[in-house]
C-alpha positions as CSV (number, residue, x, y, z in Angstrom):
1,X,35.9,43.4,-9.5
2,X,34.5,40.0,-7.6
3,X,31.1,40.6,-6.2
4,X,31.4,39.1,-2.4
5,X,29.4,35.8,-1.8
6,X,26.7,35.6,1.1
7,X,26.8,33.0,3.6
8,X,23.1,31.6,2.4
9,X,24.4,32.3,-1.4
10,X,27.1,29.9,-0.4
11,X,25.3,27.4,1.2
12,X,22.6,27.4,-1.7
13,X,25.8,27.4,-4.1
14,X,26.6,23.7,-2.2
15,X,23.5,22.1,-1.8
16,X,23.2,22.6,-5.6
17,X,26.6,21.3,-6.0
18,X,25.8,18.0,-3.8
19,X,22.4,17.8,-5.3
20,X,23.6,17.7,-9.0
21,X,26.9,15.6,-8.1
22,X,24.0,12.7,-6.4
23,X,21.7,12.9,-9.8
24,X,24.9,12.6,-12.1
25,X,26.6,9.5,-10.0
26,X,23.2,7.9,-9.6
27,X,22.3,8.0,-13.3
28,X,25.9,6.2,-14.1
29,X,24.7,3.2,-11.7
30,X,21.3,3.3,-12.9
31,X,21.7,2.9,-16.8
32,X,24.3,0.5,-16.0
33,X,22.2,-1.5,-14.3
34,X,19.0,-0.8,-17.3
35,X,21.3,-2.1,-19.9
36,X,22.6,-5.0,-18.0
37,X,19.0,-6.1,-18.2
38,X,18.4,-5.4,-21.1
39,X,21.5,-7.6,-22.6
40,X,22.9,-9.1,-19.9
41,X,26.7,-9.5,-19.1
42,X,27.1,-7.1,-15.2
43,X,30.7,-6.3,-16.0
44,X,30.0,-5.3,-19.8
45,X,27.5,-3.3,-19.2
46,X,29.0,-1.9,-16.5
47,X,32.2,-1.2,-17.8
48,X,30.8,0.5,-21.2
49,X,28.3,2.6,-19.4
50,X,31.0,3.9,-17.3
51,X,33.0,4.5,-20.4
52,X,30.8,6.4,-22.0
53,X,29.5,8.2,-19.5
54,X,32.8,9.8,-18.3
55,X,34.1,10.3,-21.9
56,X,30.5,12.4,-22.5
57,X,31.4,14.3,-18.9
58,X,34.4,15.1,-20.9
59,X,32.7,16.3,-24.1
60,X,30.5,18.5,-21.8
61,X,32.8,19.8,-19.8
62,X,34.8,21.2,-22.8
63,X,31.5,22.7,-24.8
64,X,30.9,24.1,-21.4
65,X,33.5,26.7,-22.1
66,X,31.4,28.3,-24.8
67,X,29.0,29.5,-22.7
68,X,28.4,32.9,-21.3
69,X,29.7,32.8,-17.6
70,X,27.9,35.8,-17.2
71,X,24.6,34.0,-17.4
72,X,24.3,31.9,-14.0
73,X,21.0,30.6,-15.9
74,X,22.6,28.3,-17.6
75,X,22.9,26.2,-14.4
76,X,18.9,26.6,-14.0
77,X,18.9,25.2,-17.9
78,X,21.2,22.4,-17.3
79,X,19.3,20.8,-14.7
80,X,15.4,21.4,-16.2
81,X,17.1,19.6,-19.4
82,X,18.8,16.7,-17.2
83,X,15.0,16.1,-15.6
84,X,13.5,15.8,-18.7
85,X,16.4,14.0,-20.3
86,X,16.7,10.9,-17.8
87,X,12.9,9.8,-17.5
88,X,13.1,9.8,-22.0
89,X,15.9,8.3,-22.1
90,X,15.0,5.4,-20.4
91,X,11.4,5.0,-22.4
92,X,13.5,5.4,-25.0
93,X,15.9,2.7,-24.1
94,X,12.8,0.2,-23.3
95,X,11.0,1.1,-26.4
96,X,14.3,0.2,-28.6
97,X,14.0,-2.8,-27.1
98,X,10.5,-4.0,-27.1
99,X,9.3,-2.1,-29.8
100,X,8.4,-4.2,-33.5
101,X,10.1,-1.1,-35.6
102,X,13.7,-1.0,-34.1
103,X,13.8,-5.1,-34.3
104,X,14.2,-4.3,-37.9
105,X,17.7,-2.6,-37.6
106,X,20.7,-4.5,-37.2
107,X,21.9,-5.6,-33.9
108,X,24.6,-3.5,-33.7
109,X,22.3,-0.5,-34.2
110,X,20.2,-1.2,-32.0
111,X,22.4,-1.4,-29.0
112,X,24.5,1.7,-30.0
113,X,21.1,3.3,-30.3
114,X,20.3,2.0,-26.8
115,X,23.2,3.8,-25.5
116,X,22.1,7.9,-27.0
117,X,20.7,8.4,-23.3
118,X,23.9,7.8,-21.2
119,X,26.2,10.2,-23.8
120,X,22.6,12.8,-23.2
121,X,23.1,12.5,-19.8
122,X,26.6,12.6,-19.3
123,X,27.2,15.6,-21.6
124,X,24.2,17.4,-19.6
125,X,26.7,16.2,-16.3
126,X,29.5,17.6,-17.9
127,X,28.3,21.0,-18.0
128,X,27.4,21.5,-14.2
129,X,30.8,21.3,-12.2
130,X,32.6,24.3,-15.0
131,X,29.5,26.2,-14.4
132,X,29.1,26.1,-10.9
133,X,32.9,26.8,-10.7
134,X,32.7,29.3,-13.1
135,X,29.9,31.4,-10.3
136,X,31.9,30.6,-7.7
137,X,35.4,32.2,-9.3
138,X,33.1,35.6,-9.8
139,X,32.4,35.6,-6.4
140,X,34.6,37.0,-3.1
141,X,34.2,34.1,-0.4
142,X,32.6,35.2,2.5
143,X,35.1,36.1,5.8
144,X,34.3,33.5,8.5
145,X,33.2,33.6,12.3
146,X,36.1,33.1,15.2
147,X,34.7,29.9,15.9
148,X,34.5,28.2,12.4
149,X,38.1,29.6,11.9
150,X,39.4,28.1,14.7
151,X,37.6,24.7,13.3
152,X,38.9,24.9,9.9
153,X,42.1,25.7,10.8
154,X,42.7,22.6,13.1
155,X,41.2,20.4,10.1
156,X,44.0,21.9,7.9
157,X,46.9,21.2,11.1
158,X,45.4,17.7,10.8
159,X,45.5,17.4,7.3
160,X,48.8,18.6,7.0
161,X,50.5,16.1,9.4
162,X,48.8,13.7,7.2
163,X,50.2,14.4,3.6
164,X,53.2,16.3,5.1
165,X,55.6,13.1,4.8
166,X,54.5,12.5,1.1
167,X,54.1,16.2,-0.5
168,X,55.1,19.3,-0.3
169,X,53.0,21.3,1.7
170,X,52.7,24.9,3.1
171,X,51.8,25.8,7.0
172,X,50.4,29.2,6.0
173,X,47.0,29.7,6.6
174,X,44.7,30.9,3.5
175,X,41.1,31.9,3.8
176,X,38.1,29.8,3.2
177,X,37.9,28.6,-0.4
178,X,34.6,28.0,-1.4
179,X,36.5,26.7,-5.2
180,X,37.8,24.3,-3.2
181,X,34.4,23.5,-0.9
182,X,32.6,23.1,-4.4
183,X,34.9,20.5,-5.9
184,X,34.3,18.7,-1.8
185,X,30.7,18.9,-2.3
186,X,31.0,17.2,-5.7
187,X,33.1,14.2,-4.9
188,X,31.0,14.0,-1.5
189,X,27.4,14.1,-3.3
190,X,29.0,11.0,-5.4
191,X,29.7,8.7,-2.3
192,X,26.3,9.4,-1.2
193,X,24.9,8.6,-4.3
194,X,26.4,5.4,-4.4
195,X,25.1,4.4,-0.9
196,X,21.9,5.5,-1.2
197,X,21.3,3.8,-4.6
198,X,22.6,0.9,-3.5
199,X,21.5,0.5,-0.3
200,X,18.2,2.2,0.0
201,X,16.5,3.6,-3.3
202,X,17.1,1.1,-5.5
203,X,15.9,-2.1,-3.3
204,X,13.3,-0.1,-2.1
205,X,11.4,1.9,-5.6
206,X,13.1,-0.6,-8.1
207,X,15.0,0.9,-11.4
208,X,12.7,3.0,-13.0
209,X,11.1,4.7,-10.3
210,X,14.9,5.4,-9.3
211,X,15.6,7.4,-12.3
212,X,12.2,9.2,-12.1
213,X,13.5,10.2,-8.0
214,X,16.6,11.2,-9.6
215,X,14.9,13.7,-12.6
216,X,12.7,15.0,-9.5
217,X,16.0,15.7,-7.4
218,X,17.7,17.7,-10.6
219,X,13.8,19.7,-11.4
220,X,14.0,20.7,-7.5
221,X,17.7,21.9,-7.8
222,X,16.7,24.1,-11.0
223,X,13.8,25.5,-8.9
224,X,16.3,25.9,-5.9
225,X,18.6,27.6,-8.2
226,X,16.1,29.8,-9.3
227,X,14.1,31.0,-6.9
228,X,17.7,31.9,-4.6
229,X,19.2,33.9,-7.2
230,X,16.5,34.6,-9.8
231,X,16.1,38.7,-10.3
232,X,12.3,37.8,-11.4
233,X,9.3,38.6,-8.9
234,X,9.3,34.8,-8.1
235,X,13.5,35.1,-6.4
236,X,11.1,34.3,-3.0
237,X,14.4,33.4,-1.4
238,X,16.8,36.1,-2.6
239,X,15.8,38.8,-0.4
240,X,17.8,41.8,-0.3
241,X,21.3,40.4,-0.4
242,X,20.8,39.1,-4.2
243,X,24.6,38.6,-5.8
244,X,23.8,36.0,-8.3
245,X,21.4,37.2,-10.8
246,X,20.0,35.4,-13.2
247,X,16.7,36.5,-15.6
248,X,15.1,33.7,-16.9
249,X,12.5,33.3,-19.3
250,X,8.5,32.4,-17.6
251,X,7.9,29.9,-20.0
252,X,11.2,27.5,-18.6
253,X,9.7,28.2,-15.2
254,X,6.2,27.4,-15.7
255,X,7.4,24.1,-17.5
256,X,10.3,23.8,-14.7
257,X,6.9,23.4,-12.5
258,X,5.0,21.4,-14.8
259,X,7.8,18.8,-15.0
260,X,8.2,19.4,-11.1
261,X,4.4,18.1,-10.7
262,X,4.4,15.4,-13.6
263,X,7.7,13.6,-11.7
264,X,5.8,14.5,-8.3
265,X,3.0,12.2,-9.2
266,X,4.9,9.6,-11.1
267,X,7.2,8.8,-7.8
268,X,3.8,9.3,-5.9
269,X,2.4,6.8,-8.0
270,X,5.5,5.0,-8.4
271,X,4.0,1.3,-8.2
272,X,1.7,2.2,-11.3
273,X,4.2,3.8,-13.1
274,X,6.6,0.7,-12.2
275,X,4.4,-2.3,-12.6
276,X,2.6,0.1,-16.4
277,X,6.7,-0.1,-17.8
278,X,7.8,-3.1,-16.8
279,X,4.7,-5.2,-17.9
280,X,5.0,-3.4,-21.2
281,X,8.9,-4.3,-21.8
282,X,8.4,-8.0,-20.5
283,X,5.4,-8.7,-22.4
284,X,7.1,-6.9,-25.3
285,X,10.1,-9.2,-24.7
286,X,8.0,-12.6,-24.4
287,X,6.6,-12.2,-27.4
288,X,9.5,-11.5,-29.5
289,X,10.5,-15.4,-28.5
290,X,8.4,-16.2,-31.0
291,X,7.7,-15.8,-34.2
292,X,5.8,-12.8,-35.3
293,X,2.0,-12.7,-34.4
294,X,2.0,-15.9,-32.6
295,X,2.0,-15.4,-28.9
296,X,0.5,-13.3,-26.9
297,X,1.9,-12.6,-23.4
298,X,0.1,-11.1,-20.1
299,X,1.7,-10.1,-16.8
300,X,-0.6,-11.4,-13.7
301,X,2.1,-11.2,-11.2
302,X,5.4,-9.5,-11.0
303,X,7.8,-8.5,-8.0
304,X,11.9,-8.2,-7.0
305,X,13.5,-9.8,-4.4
306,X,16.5,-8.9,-3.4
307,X,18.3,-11.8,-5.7
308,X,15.9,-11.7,-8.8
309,X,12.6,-10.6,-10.5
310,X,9.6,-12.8,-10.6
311,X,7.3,-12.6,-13.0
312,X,3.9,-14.2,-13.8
313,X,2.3,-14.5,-17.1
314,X,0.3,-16.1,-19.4
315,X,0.6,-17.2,-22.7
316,X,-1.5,-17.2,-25.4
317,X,-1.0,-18.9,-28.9
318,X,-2.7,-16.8,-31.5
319,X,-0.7,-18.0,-35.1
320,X,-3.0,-19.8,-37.7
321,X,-1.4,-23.0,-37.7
322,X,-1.8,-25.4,-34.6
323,X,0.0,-25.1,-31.4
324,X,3.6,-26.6,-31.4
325,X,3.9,-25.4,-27.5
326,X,1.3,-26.5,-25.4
327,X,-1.9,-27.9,-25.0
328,X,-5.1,-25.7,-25.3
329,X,-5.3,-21.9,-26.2
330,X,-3.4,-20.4,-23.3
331,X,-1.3,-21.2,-20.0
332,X,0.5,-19.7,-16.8
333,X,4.4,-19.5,-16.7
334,X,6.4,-18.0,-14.5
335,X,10.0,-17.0,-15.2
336,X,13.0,-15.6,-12.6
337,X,14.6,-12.5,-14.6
338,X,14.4,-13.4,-18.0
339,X,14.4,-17.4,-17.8
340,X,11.3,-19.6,-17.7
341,X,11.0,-21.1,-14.9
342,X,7.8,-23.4,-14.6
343,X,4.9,-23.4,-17.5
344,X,1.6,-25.8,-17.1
345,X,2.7,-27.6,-19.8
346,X,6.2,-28.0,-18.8
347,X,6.0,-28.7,-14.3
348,X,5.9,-32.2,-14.3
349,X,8.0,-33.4,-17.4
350,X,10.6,-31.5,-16.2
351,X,10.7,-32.5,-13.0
352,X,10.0,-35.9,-14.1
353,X,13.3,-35.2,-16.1
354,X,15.4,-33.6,-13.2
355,X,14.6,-36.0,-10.0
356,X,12.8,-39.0,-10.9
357,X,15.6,-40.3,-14.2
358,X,18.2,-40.2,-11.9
359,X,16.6,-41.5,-8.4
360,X,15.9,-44.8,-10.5
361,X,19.5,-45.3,-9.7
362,X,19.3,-45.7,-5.8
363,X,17.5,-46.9,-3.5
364,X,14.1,-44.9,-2.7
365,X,15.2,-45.0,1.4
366,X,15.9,-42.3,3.6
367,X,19.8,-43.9,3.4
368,X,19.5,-42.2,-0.3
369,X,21.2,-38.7,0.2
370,X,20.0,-35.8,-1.8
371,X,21.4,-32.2,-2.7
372,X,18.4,-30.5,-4.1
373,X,19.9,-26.5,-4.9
374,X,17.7,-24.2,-6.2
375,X,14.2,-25.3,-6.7
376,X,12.5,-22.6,-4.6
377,X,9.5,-23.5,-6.2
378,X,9.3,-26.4,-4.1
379,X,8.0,-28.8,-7.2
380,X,11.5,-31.1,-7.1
381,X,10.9,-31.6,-3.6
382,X,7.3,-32.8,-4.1
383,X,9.3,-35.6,-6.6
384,X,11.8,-35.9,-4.2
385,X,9.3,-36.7,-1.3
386,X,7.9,-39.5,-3.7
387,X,11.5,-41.5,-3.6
388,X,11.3,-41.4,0.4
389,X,14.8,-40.4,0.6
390,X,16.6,-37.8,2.7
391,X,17.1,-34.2,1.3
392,X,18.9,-31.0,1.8
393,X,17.4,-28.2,0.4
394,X,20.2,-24.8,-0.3
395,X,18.2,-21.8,-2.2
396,X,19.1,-18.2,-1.5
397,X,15.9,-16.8,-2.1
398,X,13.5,-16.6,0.9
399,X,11.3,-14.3,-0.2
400,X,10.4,-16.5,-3.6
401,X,10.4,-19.7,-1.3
402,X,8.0,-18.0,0.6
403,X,5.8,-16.3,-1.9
404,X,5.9,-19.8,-3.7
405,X,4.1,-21.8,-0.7
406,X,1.0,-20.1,-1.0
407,X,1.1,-19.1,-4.9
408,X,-2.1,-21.1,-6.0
409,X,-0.3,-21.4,-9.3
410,X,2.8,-23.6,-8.1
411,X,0.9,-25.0,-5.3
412,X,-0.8,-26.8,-7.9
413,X,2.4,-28.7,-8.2
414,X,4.0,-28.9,-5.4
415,X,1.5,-30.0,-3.0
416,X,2.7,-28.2,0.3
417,X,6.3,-30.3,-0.2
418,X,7.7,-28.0,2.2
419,X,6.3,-29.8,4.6
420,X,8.2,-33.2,4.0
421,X,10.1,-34.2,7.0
422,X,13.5,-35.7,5.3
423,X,14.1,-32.6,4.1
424,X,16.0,-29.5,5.6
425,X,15.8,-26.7,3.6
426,X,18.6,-24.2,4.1
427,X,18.8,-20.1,3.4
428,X,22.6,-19.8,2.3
429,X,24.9,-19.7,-0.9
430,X,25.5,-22.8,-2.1
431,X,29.2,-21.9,-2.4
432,X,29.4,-21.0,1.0
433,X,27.1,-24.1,2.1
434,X,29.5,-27.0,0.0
435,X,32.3,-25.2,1.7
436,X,31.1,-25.3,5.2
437,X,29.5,-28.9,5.2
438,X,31.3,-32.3,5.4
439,X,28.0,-34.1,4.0
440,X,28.2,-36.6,0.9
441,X,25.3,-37.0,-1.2
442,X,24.2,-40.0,-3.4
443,X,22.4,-37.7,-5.5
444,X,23.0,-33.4,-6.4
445,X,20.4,-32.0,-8.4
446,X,21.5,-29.1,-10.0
447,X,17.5,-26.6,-10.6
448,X,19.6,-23.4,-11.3
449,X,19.1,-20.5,-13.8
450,X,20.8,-20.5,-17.0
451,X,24.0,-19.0,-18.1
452,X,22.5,-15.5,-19.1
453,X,24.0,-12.9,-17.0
454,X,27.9,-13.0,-15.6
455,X,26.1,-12.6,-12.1
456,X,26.0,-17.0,-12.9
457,X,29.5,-17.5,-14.2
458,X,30.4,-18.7,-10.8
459,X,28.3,-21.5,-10.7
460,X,29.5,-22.7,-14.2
461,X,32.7,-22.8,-13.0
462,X,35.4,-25.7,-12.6
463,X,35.5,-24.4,-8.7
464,X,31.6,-24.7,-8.2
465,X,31.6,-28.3,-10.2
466,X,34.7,-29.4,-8.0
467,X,33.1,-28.5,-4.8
468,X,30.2,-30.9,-6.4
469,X,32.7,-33.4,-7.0
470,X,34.0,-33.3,-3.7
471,X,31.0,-33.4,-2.3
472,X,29.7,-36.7,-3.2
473,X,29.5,-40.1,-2.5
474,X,31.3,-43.1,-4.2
475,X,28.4,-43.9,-5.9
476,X,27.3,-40.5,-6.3
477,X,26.2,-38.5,-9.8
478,X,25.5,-34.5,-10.4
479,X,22.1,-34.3,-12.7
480,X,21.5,-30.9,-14.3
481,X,19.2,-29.7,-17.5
482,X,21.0,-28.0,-19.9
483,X,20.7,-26.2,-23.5
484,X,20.9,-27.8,-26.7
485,X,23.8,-28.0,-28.3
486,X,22.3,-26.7,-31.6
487,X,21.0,-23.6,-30.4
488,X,24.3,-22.5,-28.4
489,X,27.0,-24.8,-29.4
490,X,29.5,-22.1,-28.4
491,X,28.1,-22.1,-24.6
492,X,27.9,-26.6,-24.9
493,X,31.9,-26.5,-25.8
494,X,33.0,-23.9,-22.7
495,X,30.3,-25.7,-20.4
496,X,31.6,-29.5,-21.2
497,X,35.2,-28.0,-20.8
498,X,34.4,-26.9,-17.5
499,X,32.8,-29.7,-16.2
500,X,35.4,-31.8,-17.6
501,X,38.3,-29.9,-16.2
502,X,36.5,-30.2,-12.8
503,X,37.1,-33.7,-12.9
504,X,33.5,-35.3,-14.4
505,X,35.0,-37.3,-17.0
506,X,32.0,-39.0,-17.5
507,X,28.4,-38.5,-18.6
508,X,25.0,-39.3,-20.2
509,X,22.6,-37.1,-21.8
510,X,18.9,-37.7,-21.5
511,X,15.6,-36.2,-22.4
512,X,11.9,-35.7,-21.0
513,X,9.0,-36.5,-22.6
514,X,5.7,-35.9,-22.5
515,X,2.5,-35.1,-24.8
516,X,3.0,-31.3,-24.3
517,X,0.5,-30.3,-27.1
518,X,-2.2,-32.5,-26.1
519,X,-2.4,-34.0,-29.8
520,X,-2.0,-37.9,-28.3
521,X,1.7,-37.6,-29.3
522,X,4.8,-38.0,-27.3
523,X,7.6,-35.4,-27.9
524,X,11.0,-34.6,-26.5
525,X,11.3,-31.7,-24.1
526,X,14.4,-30.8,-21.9
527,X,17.6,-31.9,-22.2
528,X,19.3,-33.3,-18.9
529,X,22.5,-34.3,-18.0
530,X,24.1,-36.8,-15.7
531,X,27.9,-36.1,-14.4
532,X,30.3,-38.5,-12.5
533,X,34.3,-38.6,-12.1
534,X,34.1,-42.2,-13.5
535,X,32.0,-45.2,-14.7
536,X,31.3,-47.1,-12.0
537,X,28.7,-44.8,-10.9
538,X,24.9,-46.8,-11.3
539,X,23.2,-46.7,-14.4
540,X,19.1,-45.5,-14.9
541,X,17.2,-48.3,-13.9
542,X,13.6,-48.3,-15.2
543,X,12.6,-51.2,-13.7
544,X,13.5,-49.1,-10.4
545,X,11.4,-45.7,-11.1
546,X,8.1,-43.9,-11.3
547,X,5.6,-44.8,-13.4
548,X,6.8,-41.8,-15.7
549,X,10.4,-43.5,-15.9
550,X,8.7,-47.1,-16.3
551,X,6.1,-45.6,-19.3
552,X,9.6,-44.3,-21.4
553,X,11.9,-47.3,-20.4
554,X,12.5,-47.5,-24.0
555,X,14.3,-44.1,-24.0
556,X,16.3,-44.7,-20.8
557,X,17.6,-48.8,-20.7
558,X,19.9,-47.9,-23.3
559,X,21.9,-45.3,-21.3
560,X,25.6,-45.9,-20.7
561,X,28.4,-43.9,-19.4
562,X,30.9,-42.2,-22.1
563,X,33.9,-39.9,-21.8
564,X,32.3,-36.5,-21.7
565,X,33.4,-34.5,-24.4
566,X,36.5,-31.9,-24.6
567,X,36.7,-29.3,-27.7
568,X,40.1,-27.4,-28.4
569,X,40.7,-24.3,-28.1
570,X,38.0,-23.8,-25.9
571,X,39.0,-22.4,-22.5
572,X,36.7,-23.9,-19.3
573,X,35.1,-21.1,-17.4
574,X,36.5,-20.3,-14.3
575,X,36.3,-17.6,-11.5
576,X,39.7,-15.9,-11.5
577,X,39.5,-16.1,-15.7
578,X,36.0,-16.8,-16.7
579,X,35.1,-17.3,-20.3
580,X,32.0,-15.6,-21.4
581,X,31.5,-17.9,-24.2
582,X,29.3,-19.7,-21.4
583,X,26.6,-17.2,-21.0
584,X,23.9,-17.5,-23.5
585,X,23.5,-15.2,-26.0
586,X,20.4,-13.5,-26.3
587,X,20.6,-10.7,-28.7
588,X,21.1,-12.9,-32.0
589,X,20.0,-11.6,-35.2
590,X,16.2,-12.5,-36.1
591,X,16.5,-15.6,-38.3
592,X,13.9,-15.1,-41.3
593,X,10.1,-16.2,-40.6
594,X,10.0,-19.3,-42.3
595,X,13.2,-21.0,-40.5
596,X,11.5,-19.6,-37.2
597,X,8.5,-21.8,-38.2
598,X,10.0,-24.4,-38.7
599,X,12.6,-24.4,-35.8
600,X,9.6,-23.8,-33.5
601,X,8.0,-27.1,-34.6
602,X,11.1,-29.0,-33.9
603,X,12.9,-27.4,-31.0
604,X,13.1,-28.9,-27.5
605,X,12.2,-27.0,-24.2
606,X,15.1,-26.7,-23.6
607,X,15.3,-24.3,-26.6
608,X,12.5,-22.4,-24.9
609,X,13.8,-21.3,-21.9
């Protein structure tokens, strides 16, 4: 015989439901999102986390059967485990990757390894909806007021006009199903958890405070659980009209309350806790660029905006033999996500590189037309300001542009350029900016991240380098840094496809150069390129530049226009079919030490960043 449900038993029963069903969605969007930093590539990540994560609600939804219905504590269980499970799975996840011991398993390990927390948590997920509909099949529903008859039963008039014209349905009126209410609560509890995610936890705490909220949510719902229908002296909400009972043991509670206060403080403290994890992976991270026991890396600054995370560091050398990356014992980078951005060593070469090479080509007047997109550091506007020409200025990120005018670290190097008065810098997409202007530009200097998550693909597509194409001038060139071809041939071949597809048929290639160790020798840095749709475009002129383009004349009067290269069997990269052989790939396998060495001597920046 069915014990008859309370109305507070009820509502208890749902807010459970919807509490559980928001952890569980949440925790899908959140791993997703820690592995797609973690190795990149949105939609992978994305799609195998899902994959996994449904397929494990699947594998515990079906042991769920084996347990004893008549124990409602197994609910209580479920959620204490999923609170302790979400917050170790993802140190877990950070130490696989950062850690010196797991570098030493094969790649393939170590991301299947990587992945143990999202089957955890979705198995843990897959036990709560049979349980909770288990306890609600024992139970009679409770018989309804006049008034929320009358409501419900309108709500199922409307509902049948709806779907009458497409499935059978019956006019009879049934009384209130709570099975039915529970399964509503579930899907309901995942829209919400979506939303809120989305739109207000996760820009607001960041990623790992997230999951700690969520562990905190599933702790409360096990104390919820238990303290409604718990036949213990600490039931302080079950009253007299107890119908669920469960007897649980006092250890689980006092360590349901000691997890309770441990995530309490962490979420409290949830800036310490962030800034104490993240430092830890990215410093962990920075150093692995290197050989072993060579560089030391220390987070100054970090923060997210709503496009990327910036993050401040220095760098130490601390291997035996001499330097090979900069001058002195230690200096300041600063990278957006996982790219270096701007190194002491590296500002002005670069930039040297990026603006001043190809501005030798026109005249330094304000009739000279510049694209500058990206550069929210403000540093290629400094360079451009030099060349007296006119400049529009696209980046998306206001918050970086913003935090980069007073950062005493770039200001160094971009001496208040923001200022210059040819310029108009502009908040927008560049996509939606080339497709809303008429302008034509002499110049388009290209300052973007590289190829290492699919959030870029779009702008190393043959629709972003044809908008370039139509937007410039007769005379006009794209310049751009990009990788070496040794290091990731695979991304040169799709890249020079795409760019060749979108109609630049021609190109030079071109380094900077600088003494970068301080040793009194000159070495190559970044790689640069120069597009145009044909030859007649002007060539570098040293006799024309800055006194950094004048010192190296010898590496630039040479430079000529040639076909730019096509490969076979290489498909270009576009938006409606994109080819993810042009995003970098940053989990290879460890070369051994002594090629590392050697490769570290010889590589360009380029090969750096």
């Amino acid at each position: 015989m069915k014990r008859r449900i309370t109305p507070s038993a009820q509502t208890t029963l749902h807010i459970i439901t919807f509490l559980v069903a928001f952890c569980s969605f949440t925790y899908e969007l959140a791993y997703s999102e820690l592995l797609t930093i973690m190795y990149g590539g949105t939609v992978t990540q994305y799609g195998l986390t899902i994959g996994i994560f449904f397929s494990s609600l699947g594998v515990g939804s079906y042991i769920a059967k084996q347990f004893d219905e008549t124990r409602p504590e197994n609910v209580f269980r479920t959620e204490l485990y999923l609170a302790a499970t979400a917050p170790i799975g993802l140190l877990f996840i950070i130490w696989v990757n950062t850690a010196a011991v797991p570098q030493l398993l094969p790649e393939t390990l170590l991301a299947l390894l990587a992945r143990l927390p999202v089957v955890g948590i979705g198995v843990l997920s897959g036990f709560e909806l049979p349980l909770l509909l288990a306890l609600v099949n024992d139970l009679d529903s409770p018989a309804l007021s006049s008034r929320v008859r009358r409501i419900t039963n309108g709500a199922d008039r409307v509902i049948n006009m709806a779907v009458g014209p497409f499935f059978h349905t019956s006019s009879s009126s049934s009384e209130y199903n709570t099975y039915s209410t529970v399964l509503a609560m579930d899907y309901l509890g995942g829209l919400i958890s979506a939303l809120i995610y989305v739109f207000l936890l996760y820009p607001s705490v960041g990623l790992i405070i997230s999951i700690f909220a969520l562990a905190l949510i599933n702790v409360v719902a096990a104390l919820l659980f238990i303290c409604r229908f718990s036949s213990r002296p600490w039931g302080i909400l079950a009253l007299d009209d107890r119908d669920i009972v469960t007897n649980e043991r006092t250890v689980l509670v006092v360590v349901t309350l000691m997890l309770t206060a441990t995530l309490g403080g962490a979420v409290v403290s949830h800036q310490t806790v962030d800034d104490t994890l993240t430092e830890y992976y990215l410093e962990g991270n920075i150093e692995q660029e290197y050989p072993p026991e060579t560089v030391d890396a220390e987070i100054t600054t970090q923060f997210t905006t709503q496009y990327q995370h910036v993050v401040q560091y220095n760098r130490t050398w601390t291997g035996s033999s001499a330097n090979p990356l900069f001058a002195g014992q230690t200096e300041r980078c600063l990278r957006l996500d996982t790219a270096i951005q701007v190194c002491d060593s590296t500002a002005r070469p670069y930039h040297n590189g990026l603006v001043d090479v190809p501005l030798s080509m026109y005249s330094n007047t304000t009739d000279t037309d510049v694209l500058l997109v990206g550069g929210g550091d403000w540093i290629a506007l400094d360079h451009l300001r030099q060349h007296d020409v006119s400049v529009d200025h696209v980046d998306i990120d206001t918050e970086f542009m913003q935090h980069a005018k007073t950062n005493t670290f770039l200001a160094e190097y971009h001496d208040n350029a923001y200022t210059y008065r040819s310029a108009e810098t502009h908040q927008a997409d560049i996509y939606d900016y080339l497709q809303r202007t008429d302008a034509q530009y002499d110049v388009i200097l290209l300052d973007l991240p590289g190829a290492k998550t699919d959030d870029l693909l779009s702008v190393y597509s043959t629709q972003f380098y044809r908008l370039l194409e139509d937007s410039l001038t007769e005379k006009g060139v794209v310049a751009t840094w990009g990788y070496s071809r040794y290091t990731y041939p695979s991304h040169q071949k799709a890249y020079l496809n795409t760019v060749s597809q979108a109609g630049f048929t021609q190109y030079q290639s071109y380094y900077a150069y600088d003494d970068y160790t301080g040793d009194g020798e000159t070495t190559r840095g970044e790689l640069f390129y120069l597009f145009a749709p044909d030859s007649s475009r002007p060539l570098i002129a040293p006799a024309n530049g800055t006194h950094y383009v004048k010192k190296h004349r010898d590496k630039y009067q040479s430079k000529r226009w040639r076909s730019t290269p096509t490969y076979r069997s290489v498909r270009p990269n576009t938006l409606f079919n994109p080819n993810y052989e042009i995003l970098i790939d940053t989990q290879r396998e460890p070369e051994p030490l002594s090629n590392r060495l050697n490769r570290l001597q010889n590589m360009t920046l380029s090969d750096l960043t």
